[in-house]
C-alpha positions in Angstrom: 144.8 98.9 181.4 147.7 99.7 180.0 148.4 96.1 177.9 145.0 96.0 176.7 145.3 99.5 175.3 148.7 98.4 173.4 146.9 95.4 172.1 144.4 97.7 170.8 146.5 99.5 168.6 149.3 96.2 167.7 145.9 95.1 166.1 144.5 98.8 164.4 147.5 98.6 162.7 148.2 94.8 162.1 144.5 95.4 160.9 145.5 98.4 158.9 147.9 96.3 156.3 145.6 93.8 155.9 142.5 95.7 154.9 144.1 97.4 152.4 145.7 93.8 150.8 142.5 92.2 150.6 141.1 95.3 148.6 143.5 95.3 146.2 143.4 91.4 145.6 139.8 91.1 145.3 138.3 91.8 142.1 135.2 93.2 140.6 134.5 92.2 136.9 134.4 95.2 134.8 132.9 95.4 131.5 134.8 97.0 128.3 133.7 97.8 124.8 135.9 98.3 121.6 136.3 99.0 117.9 138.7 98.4 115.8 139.7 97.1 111.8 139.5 93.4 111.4 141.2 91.5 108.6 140.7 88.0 107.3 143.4 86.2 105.2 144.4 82.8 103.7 147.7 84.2 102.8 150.0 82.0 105.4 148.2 78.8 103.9 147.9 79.0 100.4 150.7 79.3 97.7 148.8 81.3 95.0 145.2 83.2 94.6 145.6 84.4 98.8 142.5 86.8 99.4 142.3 89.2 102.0 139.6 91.2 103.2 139.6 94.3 105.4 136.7 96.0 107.5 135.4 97.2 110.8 134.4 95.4 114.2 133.4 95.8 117.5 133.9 94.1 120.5 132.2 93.4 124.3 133.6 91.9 126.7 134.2 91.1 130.8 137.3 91.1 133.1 136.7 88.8 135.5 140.0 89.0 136.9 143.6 90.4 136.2 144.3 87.4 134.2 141.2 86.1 132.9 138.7 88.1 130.3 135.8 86.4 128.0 134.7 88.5 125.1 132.5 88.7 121.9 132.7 90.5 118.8 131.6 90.8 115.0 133.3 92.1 112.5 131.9 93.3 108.8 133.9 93.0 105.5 133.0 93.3 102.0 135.1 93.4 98.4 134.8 94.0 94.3 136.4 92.4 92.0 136.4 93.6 88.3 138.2 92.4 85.1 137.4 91.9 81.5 138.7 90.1 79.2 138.5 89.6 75.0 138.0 86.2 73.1 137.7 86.0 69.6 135.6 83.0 68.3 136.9 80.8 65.7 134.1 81.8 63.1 134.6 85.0 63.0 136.9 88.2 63.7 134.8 90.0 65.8 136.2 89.7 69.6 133.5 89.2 72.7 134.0 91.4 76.0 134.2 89.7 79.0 133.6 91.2 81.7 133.6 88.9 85.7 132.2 90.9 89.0 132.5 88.9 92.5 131.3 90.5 95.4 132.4 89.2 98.6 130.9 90.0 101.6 131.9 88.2 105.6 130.4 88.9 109.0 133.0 87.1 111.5 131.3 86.5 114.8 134.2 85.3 117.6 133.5 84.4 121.2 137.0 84.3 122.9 138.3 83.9 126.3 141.8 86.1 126.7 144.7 84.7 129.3 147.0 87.7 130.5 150.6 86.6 131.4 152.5 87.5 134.2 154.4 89.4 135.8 154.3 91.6 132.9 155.0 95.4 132.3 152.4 97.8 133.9 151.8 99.1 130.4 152.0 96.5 127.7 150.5 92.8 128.5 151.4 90.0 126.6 147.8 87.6 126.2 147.0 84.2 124.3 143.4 84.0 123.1 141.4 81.1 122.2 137.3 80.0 121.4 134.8 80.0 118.9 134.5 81.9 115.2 131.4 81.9 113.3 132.4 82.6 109.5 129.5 83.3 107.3 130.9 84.8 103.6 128.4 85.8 101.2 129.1 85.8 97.7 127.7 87.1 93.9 129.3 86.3 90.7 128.3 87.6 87.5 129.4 87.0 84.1 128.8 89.4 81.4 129.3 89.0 77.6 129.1 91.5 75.4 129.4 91.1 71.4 130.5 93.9 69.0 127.8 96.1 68.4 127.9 95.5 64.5 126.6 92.4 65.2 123.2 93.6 66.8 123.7 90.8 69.3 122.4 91.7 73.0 124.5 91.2 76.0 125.0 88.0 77.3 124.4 87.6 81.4 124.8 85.0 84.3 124.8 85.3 87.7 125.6 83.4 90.7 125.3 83.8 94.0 126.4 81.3 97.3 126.1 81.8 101.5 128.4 79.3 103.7 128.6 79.2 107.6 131.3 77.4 109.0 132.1 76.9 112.9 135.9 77.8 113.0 138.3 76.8 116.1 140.3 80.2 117.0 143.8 80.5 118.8 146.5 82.9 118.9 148.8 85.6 120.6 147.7 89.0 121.8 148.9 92.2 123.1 146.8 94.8 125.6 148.8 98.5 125.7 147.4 100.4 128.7 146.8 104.1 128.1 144.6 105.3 131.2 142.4 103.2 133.6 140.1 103.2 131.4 141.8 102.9 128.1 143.8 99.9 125.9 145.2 99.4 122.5 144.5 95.8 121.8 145.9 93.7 119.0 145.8 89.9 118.2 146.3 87.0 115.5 144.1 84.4 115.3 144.3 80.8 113.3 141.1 79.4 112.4 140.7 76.4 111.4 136.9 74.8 110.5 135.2 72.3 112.5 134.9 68.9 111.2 138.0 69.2 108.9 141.4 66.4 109.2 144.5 68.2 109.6 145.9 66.1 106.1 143.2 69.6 104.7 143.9 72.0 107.6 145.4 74.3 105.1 142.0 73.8 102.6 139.8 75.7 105.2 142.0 77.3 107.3 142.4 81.6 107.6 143.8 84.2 109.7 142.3 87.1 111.5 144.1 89.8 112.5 142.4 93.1 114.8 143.5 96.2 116.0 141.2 98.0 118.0 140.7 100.5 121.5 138.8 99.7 124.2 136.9 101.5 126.9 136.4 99.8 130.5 133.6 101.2 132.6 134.1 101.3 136.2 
């Protein structure tokens, strides 16, 4: 009676350990939301004319595991551009205004899978990202003219306008700063670089896009 009752308890607390180990290794996917600043350059592959483009984004996304998170998000830019210039015709003194207006508008739509290294601080996790961007960049360009008034001559106007998607491969390094449980300071770089194109005119088509943003886990 007496070895059966000091079995009982070598395997309570054998038990014990073991319980608590297999909660702690098994995992629950948890669902997070963000928003952030997105920005979209050309910068590192061009040597002159680089645009950049700032604006908001959100972002959803599963943890399926300590290392392993998928993720989607869209992100909404937009920019004016204004200048004027003066030409003066060869017949006659009178200079013409000039005036060019491009608006630039991009939703960037990525769909990203995020690998956490390890071991890694408690606090700050080093990630590498990689998937899908969708790129679609609207654009209206208008050209005004405008002759001196002394001439009576109305304004001159023309105006363009264009809408490109491109499918864009995405890959880059991240960074994930734990505040609470429920709370991270994310921040990543991406290099894009457009479906269909040879690397001899990777630089052609290819951007970065850079996001800062705070998430919220539920659970």
């Amino acid at each position: 009676m007496l070895l059966r009752t000091l079995l009982a308890t070598g395997l309570l607390a054998a038990a014990g350990p073991l319980a608590s180990f297999a909660q702690t290794t098994a995992t629950t996917p948890r669902f997070y939301v963000g928003a952030g600043v997105s920005l979209l350059t050309d910068a590192p592959f061009v040597k002159s004319g680089a645009s950049t483009i700032l604006g908001p984004s959100l972002t959803g996304g599963v943890r399926l595991s300590p290392r392993w998170a998928v993720q989607v998000g869209a992100a909404l830019a937009w920019r004016n551009q204004e200048y004027s210039t003066t030409y003066s015709p060869p017949s006659g003194p009178s200079p013409i205004l000039q005036t060019y207006d491009l608006h630039t508008a991009t939703l960037t739509v990525p769909l990203l899978a995020r690998y956490t290294f390890g071991p890694a601080p408690k606090r700050l996790h080093v990630e590498a990202l990689g998937g899908l961007t969708v790129l679609r960049a609207a654009t209206t360009y208008t050209y005004t003219a405008t002759p001196p008034a002394a001439t009576g001559q109305p304004p001159y106007q023309e105006m363009r306008r264009s809408n490109t998607v491109t499918g864009n491969i995405s890959l880059g390094p991240g960074v994930r700063y734990t505040l609470t449980p429920h709370v991270e300071l994310t921040a990543h770089a991406l290099v894009n670089a457009v479906l269909g194109y040879s690397l001899a005119h990777f630089t052609d088509r290819a951007f970065l896009n850079a996001q800062v943003s705070a998430h919220y886990t539920f659970g």
